[in-house]
TORKOL-4160 file (C-alpha; in steps of 0.2 Angstrom, whole numbers, padded with zeros to 4 digits, m for minus):
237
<pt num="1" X="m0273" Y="m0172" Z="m0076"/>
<pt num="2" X="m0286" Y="m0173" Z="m0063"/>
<pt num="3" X="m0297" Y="m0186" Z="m0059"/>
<pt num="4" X="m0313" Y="m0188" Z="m0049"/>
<pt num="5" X="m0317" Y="m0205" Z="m0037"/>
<pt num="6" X="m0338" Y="m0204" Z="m0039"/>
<pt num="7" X="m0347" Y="m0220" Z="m0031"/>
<pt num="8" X="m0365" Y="m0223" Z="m0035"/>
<pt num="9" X="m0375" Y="m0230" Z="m0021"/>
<pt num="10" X="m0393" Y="m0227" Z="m0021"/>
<pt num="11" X="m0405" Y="m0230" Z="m0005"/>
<pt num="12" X="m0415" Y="m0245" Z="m0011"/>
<pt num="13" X="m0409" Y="m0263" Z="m0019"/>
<pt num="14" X="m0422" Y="m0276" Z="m0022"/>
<pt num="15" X="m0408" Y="m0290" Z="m0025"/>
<pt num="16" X="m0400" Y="m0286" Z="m0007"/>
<pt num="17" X="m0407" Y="m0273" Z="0004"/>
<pt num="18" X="m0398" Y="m0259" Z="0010"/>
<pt num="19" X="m0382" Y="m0266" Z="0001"/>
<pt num="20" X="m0369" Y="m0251" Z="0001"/>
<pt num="21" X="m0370" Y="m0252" Z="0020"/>
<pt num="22" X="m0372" Y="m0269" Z="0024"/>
<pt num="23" X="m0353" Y="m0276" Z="0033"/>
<pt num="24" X="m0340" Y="m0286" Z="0025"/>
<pt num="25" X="m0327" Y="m0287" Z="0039"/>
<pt num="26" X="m0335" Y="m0274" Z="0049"/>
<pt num="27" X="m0336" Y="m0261" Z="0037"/>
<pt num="28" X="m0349" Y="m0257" Z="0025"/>
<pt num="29" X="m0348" Y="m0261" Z="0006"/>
<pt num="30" X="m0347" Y="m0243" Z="0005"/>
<pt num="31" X="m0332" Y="m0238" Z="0015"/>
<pt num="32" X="m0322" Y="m0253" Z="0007"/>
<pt num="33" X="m0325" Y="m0244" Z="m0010"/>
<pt num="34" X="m0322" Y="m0226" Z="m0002"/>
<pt num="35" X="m0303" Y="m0233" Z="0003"/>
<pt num="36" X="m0301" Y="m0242" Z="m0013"/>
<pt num="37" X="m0303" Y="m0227" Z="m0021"/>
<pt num="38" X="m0293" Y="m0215" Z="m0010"/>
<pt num="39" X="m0278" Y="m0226" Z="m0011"/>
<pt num="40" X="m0278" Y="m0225" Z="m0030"/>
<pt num="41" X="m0261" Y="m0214" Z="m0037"/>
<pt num="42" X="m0273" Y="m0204" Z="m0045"/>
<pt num="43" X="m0288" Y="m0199" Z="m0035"/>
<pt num="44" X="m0289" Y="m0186" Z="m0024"/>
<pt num="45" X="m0306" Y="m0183" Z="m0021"/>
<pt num="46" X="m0323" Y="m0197" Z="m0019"/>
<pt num="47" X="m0341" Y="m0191" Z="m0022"/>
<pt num="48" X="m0353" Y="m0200" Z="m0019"/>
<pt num="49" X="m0369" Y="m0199" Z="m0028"/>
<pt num="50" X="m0384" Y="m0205" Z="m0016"/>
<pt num="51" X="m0404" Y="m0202" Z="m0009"/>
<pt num="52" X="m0401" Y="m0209" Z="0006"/>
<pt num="53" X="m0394" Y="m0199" Z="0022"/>
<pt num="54" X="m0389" Y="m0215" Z="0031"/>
<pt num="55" X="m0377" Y="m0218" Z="0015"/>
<pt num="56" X="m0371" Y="m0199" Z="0016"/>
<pt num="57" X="m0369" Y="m0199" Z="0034"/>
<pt num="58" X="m0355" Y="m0216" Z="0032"/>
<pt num="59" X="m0349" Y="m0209" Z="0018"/>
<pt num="60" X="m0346" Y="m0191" Z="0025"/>
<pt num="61" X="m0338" Y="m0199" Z="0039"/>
<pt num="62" X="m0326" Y="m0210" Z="0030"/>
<pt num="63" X="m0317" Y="m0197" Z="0019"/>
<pt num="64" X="m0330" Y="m0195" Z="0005"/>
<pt num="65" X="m0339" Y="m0179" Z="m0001"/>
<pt num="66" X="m0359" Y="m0178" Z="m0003"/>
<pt num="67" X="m0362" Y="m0161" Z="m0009"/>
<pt num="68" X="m0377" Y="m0166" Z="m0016"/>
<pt num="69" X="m0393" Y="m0177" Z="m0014"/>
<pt num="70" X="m0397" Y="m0188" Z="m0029"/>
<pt num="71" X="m0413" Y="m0183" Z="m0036"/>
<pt num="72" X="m0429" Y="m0196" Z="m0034"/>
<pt num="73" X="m0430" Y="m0199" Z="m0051"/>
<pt num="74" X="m0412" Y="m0204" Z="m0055"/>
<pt num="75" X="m0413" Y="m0218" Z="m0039"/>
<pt num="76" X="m0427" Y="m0229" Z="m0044"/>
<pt num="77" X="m0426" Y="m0245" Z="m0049"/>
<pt num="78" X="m0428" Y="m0241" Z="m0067"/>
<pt num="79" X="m0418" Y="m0227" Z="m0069"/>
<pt num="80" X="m0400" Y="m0230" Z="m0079"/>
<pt num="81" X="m0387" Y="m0226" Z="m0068"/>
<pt num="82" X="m0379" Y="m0219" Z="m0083"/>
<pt num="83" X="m0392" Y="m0203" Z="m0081"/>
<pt num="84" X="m0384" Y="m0203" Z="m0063"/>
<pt num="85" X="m0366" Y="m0203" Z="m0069"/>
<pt num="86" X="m0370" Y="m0186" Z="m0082"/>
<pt num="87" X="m0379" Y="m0178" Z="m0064"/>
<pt num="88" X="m0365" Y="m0181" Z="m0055"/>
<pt num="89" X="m0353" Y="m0174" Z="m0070"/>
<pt num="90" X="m0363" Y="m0160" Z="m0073"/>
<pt num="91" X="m0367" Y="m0154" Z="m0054"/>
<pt num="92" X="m0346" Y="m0153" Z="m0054"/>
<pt num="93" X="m0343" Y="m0145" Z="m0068"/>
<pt num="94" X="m0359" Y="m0129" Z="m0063"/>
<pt num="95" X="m0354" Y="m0130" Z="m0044"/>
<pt num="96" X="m0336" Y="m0136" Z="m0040"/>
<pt num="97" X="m0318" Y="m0129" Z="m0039"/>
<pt num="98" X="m0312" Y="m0146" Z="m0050"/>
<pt num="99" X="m0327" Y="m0139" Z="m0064"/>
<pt num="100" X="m0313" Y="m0144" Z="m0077"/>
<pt num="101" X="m0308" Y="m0163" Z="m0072"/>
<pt num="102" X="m0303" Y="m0174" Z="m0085"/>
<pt num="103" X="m0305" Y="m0190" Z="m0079"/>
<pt num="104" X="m0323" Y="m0199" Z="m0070"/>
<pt num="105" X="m0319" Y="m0215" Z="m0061"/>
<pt num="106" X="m0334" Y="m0224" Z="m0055"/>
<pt num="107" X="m0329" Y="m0236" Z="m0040"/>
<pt num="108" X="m0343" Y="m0247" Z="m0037"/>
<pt num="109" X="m0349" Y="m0253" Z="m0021"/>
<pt num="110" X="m0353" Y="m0271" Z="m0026"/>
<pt num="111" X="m0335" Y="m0278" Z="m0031"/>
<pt num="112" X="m0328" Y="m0274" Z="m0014"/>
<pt num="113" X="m0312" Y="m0288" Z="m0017"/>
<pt num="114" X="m0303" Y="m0274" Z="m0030"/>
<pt num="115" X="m0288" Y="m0267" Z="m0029"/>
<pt num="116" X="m0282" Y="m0249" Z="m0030"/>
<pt num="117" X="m0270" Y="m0255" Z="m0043"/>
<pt num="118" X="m0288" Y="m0262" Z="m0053"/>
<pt num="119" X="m0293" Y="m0242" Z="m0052"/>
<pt num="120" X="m0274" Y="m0235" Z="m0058"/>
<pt num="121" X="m0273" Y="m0249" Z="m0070"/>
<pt num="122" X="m0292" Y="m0240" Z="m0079"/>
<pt num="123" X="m0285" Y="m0222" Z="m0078"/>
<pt num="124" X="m0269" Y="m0226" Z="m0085"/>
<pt num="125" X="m0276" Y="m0236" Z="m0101"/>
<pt num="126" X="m0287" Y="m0221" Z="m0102"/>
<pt num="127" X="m0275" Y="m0206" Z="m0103"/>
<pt num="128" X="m0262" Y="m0217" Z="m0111"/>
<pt num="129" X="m0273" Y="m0220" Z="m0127"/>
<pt num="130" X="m0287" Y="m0213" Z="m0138"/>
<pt num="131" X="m0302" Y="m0224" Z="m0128"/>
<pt num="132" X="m0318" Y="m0215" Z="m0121"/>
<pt num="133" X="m0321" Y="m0226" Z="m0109"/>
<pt num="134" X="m0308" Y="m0241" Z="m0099"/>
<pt num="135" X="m0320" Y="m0255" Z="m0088"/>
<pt num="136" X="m0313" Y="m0269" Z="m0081"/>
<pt num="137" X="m0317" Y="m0287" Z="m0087"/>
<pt num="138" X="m0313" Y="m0304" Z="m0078"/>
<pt num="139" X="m0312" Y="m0321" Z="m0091"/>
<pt num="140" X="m0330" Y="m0330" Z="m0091"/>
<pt num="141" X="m0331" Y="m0349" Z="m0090"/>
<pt num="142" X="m0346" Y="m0348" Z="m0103"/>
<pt num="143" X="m0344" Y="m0343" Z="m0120"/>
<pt num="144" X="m0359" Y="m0339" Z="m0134"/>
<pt num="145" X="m0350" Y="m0347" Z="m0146"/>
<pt num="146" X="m0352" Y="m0363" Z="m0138"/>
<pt num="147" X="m0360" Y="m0367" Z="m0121"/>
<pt num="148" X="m0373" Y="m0352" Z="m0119"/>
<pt num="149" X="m0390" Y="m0355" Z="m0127"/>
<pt num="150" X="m0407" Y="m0346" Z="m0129"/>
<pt num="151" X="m0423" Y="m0356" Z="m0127"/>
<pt num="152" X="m0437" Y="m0351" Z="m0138"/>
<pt num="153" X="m0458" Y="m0354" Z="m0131"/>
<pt num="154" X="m0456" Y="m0373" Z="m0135"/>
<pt num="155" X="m0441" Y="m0376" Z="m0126"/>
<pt num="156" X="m0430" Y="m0375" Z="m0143"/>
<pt num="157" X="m0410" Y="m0370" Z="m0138"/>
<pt num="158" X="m0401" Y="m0362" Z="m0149"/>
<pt num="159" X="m0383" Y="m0356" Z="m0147"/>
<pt num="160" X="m0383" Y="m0337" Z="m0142"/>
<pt num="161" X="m0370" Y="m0332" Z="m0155"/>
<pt num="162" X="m0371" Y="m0345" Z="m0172"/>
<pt num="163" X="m0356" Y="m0349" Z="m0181"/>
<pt num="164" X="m0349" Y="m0359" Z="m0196"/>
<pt num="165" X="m0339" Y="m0367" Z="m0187"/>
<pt num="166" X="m0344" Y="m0380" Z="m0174"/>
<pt num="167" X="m0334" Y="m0378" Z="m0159"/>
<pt num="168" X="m0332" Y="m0394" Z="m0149"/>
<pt num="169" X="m0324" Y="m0389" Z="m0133"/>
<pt num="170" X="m0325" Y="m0372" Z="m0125"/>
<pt num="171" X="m0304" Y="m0367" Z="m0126"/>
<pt num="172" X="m0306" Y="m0366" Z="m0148"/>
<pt num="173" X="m0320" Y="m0355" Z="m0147"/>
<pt num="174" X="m0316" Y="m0334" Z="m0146"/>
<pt num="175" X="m0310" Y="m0329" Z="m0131"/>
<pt num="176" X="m0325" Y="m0321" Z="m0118"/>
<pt num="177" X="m0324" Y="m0309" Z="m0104"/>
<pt num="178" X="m0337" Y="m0304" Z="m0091"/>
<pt num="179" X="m0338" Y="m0283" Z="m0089"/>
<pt num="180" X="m0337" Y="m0284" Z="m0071"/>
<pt num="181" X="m0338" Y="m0269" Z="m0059"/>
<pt num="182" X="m0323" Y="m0265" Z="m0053"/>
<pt num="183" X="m0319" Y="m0249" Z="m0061"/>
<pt num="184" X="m0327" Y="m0237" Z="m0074"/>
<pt num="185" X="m0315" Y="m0222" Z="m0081"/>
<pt num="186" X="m0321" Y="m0210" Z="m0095"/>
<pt num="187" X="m0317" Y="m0197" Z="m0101"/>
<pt num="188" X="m0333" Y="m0183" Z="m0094"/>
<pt num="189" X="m0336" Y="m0177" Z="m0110"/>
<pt num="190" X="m0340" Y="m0197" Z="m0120"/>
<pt num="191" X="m0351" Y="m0199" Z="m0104"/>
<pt num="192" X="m0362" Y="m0183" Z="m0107"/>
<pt num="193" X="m0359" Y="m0188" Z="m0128"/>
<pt num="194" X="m0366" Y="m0204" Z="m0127"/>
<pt num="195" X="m0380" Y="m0215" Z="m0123"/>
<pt num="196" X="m0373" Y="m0229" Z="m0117"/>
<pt num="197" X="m0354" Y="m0236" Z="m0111"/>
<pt num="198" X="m0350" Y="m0244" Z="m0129"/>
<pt num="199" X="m0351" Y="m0226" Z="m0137"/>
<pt num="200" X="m0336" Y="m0219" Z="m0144"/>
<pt num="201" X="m0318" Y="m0229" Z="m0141"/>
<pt num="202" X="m0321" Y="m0242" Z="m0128"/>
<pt num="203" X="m0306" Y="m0252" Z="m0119"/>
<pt num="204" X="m0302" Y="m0265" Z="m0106"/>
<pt num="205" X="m0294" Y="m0269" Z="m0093"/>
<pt num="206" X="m0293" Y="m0289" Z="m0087"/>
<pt num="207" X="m0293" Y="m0291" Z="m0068"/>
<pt num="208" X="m0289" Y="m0308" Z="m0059"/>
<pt num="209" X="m0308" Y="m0316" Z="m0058"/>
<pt num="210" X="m0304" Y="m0320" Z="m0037"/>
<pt num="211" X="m0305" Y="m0299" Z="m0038"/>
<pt num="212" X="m0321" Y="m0297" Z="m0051"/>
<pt num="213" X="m0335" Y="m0304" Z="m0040"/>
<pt num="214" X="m0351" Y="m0291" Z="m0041"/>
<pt num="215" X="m0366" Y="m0291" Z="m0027"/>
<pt num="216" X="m0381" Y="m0294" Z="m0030"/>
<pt num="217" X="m0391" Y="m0306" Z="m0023"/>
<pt num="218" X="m0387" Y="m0313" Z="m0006"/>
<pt num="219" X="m0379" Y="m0327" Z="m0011"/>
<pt num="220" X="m0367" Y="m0316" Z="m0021"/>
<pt num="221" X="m0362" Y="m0308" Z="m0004"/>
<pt num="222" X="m0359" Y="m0326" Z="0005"/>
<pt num="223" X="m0348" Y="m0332" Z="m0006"/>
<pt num="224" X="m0339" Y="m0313" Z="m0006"/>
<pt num="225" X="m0338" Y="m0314" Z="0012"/>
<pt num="226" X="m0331" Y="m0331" Z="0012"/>
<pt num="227" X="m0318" Y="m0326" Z="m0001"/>
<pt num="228" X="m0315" Y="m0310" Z="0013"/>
<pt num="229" X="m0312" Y="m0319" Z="0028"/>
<pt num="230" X="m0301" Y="m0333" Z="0019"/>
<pt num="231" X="m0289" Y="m0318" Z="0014"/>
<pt num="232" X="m0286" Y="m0309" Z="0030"/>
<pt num="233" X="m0287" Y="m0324" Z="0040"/>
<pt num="234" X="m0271" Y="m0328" Z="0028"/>
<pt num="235" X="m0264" Y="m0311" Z="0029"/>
<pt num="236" X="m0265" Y="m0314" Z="0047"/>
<pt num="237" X="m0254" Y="m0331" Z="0050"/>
């Protein structure tokens, strides 16, 4: 069984500029997901997927591979990274000694307070069952069943999700999980097979929701930062 590390990180962010190299304890986003990945039991190897040489450059020079540049048109802003994910998978399988990998594990840069164990725990539900695909999610405070609403032109809310039964407090309503970035593991093939990541057999994995926070905006990276420092000044004393 072999399995593949790829991270994603294109050159531009309009939420938080130049985030895959901006520093969380003196390292950036990057790197954290390049260690993350490496220590998993099961990856051997990271690619990274990128159009920007500063991001190749740190990436190179942390233990990941870049043997290729991501094309213009799969690094916009509109582009799904999905279309970068069947690049990446098909660039290995027409160019690279591992052409027969069975596993893709994407290890994203914006959820920089996972565990290797987060990445094992995906690729073992993976090759253990009959799922296409393994993400991590993270239980949600807010359910559409009962606190999540949609507002129509004149203001009008409606629950996202109606039911017959009217939930009065949030606990009797179905339990609800965020997707949160931590980890991604297909199958290559359901990747290339399908357009979107709920095709074919779709599984989960729960993560603590201290390790599910994802970066977007800078406010997301305060509070991660904060979270950061809090930790390894306790793993200090």
């Amino acid at each position: 069984m072999k399995a593949i590390g790829f991270i994603f990180a294109r050159g531009g962010s309009k939420g938080l500029p130049r985030k895959s190299v901006k520093l969380l304890g003196g390292k950036p986003l990057i790197v954290h997901a390049i260690e993350q990945a490496l220590a998993s039991s099961y990856i051997k190897r990271v690619i990274v997927s990128t159009d920007c040489e500063v991001i190749a450059r740190i990436a190179q020079k942390h233990g990941a591979e870049v043997p290729f540049m991501r094309p213009a048109e799969l690094a916009s802003d509109t582009a799904p990274e999905r279309l970068a994910w069947r690049h990446a998978i098909e660039y290995v399988r027409a160019n690279d000694r591992d052409s027969d990998f069975d596993v893709f594990v994407s290890v994203p840069t914006v959820a920089p307070l996972r565990k290797p164990e987060d990445i094992d725990a995906c690729v073992e539900k993976l090759i253990s069952t009959d799922a296409d695909t393994v993400f991590t999610v993270a239980k949600t405070t807010r359910s559409p069943f009962f606190n999540m609403v949609t507002l129509d032109a004149e203001a009008n809310a409606r629950i996202v999700v109606p039911v017959e039964s009217v939930f009065t407090r949030r606990q009797d309503a179905p339990a609800c999980f965020d997707i949160t970035p931590v980890c991604y593991a297909s199958r290559p093939d359901a990747v290339l097979r399908h357009e979107t990541l709920f095709g074919g057999v779709v599984k989960a994995v729960e993560v603590p929701v201290e390790r599910a926070f994802d970066i977007d905006t800078p406010w997301d990276f305060h509070l991660v930062e904060l979270i950061y420092n809090d930790l390894h000044r306790n793993d200090g004393e």
